[in-house]
C-alpha positions in Angstrom: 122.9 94.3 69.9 119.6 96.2 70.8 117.2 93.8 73.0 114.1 93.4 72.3 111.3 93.7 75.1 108.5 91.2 75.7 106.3 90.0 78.3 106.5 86.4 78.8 103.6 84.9 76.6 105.2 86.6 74.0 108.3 85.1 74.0 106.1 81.8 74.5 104.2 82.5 71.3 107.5 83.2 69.3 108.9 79.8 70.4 106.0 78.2 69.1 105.5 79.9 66.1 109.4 79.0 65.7 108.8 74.9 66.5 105.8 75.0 63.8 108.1 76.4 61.4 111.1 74.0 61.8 107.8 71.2 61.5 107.2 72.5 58.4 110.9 72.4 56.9 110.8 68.5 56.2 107.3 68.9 54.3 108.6 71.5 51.9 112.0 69.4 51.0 109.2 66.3 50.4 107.4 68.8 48.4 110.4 69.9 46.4 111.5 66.4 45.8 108.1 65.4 44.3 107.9 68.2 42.4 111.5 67.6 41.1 110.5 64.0 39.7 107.7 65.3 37.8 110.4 66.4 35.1 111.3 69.7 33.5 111.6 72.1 36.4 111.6 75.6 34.1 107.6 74.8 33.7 107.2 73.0 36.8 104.3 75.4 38.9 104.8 73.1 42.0 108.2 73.2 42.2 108.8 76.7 41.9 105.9 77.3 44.3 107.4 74.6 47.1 111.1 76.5 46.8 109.4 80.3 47.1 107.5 78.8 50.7 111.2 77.2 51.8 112.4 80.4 51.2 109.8 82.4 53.0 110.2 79.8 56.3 113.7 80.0 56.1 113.5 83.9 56.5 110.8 84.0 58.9 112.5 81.1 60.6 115.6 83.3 60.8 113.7 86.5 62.3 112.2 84.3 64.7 115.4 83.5 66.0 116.5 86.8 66.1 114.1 88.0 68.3 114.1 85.2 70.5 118.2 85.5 70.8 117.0 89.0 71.6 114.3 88.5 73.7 114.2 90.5 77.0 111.9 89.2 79.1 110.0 91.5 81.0 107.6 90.4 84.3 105.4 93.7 84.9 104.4 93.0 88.6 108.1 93.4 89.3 107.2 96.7 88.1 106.2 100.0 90.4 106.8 103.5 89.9 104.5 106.6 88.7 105.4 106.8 85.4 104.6 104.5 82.1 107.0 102.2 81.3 107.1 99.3 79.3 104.6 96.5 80.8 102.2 99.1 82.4 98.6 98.9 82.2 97.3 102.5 81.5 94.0 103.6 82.1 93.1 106.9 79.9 90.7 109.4 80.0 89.4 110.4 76.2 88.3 113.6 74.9 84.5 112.8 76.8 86.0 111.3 79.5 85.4 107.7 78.6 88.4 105.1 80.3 90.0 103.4 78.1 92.8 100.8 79.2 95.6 99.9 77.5 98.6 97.8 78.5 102.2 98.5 76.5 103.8 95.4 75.5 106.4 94.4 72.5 105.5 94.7 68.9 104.8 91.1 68.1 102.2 91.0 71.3 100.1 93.9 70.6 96.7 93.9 69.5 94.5 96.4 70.1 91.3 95.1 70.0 92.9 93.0 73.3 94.0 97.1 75.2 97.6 95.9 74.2 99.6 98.1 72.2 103.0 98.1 71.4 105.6 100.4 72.4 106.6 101.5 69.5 103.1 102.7 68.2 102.0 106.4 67.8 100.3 106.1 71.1 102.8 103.7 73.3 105.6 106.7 72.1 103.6 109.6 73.1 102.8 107.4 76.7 106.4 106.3 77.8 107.5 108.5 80.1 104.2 110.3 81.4 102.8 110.6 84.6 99.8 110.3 86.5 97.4 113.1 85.5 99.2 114.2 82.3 97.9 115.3 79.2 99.0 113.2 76.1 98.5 114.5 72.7 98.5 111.9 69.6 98.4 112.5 66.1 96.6 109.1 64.4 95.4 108.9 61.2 91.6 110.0 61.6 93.7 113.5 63.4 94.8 114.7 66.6 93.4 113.0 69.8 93.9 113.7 73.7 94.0 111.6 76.4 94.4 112.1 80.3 96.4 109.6 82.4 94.2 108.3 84.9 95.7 105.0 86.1 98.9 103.4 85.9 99.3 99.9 87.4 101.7 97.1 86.9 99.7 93.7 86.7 
């Protein structure tokens, strides 16, 4: 079973995101029950609409627990070393020398607007395993960009 890495908020935000879900279960089997006593359920909107939203937190209830059962918590001022790794904070050089910082984290805590991308995006790939002072090519969607590593740190 592969793990699945996270800092600690994020394993904190899945838990809740998990206990607001199981809230919601009870709700949805009210729902369905008053829809049911309304009468003919092949042209009941309500009905149909209350079992499709049990069915969606059901399966996002079940990922949820996946990933938590998962969950490989992951402390990044345990952290040293010179290369990036999972949990780093990188600061980057850009094509005019502007810093930009990013931190990697796990999929469901990234947000790049925050500096925290995920590991598994285009730019998190192409940054795992680099070193200080390396070049790092990535391809994104508006084309090709570069980057120099000019800080790793582990805070």
């Amino acid at each position: 079973m592969e793990k699945v890495p996270m800092l600690a908020e994020g394993y904190e935000k899945l838990t809740a995101d998990l206990k607001v879900l199981r809230a919601e279960r009870p709700k949805i089997v009210d729902a369905i029950e008053e829809a049911r006593a309304h009468g003919d359920l092949s042209e009941n909107a309500e009905y149909h609409a209350a079992k499709e939203r049990q069915g969606q937190v059901e399966a996002m209830i079940g990922e949820l627990e996946d990933k938590i059962s998962r969950a490989q918590i992951i402390d990044p001022t345990t952290l040293s070393g010179d290369k990036v790794i999972f949990g780093a904070t990188v600061t980057l050089l850009d094509e005019n020398d502007k810093p930009v910082t990013y931190q990697i984290v796990g999929q469901t805590e990234a947000d790049a607007a925050k500096g925290r991308i995920s590991y598994n995006s285009p730019l998190g790939r192409a940054l795992i395993g680099k070193q200080l002072e390396e070049e790092v090519e990535v391809t994104v969607p508006s084309g090709d960009k570069f980057y120099l590593i000019d800080k790793i740190e582990f805070i």
